[in-house]
VMD Tcl script that draws the C-alpha trace (Angstrom):
set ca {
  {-278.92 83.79 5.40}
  {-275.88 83.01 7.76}
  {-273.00 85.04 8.48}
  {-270.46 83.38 6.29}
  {-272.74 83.58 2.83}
  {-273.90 87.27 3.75}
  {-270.11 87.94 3.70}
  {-269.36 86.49 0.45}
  {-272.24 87.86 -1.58}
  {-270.56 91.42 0.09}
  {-267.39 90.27 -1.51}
  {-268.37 89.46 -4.73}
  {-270.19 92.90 -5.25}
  {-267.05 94.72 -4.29}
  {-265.19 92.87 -6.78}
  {-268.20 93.67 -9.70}
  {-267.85 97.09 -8.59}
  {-264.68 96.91 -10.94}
  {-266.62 95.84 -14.13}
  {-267.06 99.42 -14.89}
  {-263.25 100.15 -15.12}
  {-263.80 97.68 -18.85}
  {-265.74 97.20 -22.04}
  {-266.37 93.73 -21.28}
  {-266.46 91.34 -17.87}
  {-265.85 87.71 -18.48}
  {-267.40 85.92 -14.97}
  {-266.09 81.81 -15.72}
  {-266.71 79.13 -13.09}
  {-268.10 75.73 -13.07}
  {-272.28 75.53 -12.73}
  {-273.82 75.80 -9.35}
  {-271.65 78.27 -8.30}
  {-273.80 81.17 -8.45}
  {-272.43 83.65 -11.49}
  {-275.57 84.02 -12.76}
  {-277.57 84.91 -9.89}
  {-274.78 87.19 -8.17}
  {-274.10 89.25 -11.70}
  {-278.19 90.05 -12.43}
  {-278.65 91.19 -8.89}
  {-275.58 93.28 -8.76}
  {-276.39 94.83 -12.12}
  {-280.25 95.03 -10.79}
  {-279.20 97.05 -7.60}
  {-277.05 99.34 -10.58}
  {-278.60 102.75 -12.29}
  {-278.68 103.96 -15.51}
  {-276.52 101.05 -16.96}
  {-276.96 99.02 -20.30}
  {-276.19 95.12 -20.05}
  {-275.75 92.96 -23.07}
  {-275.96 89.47 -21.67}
  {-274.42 86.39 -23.00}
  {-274.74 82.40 -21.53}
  {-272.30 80.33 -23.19}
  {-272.68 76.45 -23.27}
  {-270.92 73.73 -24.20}
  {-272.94 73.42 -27.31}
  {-271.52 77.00 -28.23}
  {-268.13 75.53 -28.90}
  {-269.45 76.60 -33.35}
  {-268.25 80.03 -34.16}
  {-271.04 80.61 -35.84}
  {-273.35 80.31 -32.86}
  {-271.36 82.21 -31.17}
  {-271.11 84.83 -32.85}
  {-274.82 84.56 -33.43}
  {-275.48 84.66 -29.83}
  {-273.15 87.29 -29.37}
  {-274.54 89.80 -32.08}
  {-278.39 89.12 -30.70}
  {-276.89 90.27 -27.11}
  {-275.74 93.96 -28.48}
  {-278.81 94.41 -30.37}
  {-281.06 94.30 -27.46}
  {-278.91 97.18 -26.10}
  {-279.68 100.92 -27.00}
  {-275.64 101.69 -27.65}
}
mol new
graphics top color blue
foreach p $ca { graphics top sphere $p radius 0.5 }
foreach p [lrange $ca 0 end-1] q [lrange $ca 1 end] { graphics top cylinder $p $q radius 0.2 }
display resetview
C-alpha cells in the first residue's frame, strides 16, 4: 500500500471514530469509492459494538422497501 492511501484509510478511521457520539451514521458517496469496505473494517477492528447495516440502491427509491430493508437491519441486532 503506498504512502498516500495508508494516510487516507488513517483519516477516515479518525473521522468514524465520531460515529459513536450518534444513534445513526449516514456514510453517502458515489460507488467505487470505498464506504463499504472502510466502514466494515473500522467496525471489525471495534469491540463489543452492535451494527445494524443498511445498503440502499437506487431501486430503494419505494418506501415500502425501505422501510422493509430498514426493519430487517434492527432485527438482526440484539438491542
Amino acid at each position: 500500500m503506498d504512502g498516500k492511501r495508508v494516510l487516507f484509510v488513517k483519516r477516515i478511521h479518525k473521522e468514524l471514530d465520531n460515529i459513536f457520539q450518534y444513534s445513526i451514521t449516514v456514510v453517502s458517496a458515489a460507488m467505487g469509492y470505498g464506504k463499504t469496505t472502510s466502514v466494515k473494517t473500522y467496525l471489525g477492528s471495534q469491540q463489543n459494538i452492535q451494527v445494524a447495516w443498511l445498503s440502499l440502491l437506487g431501486s430503494d427509491e419505494q418506501e415500502f422497501l425501505f422501510w422493509n430493508k430498514f426493519i430487517k437491519a434492527f432485527k438482526e441486532i440484539d438491542l
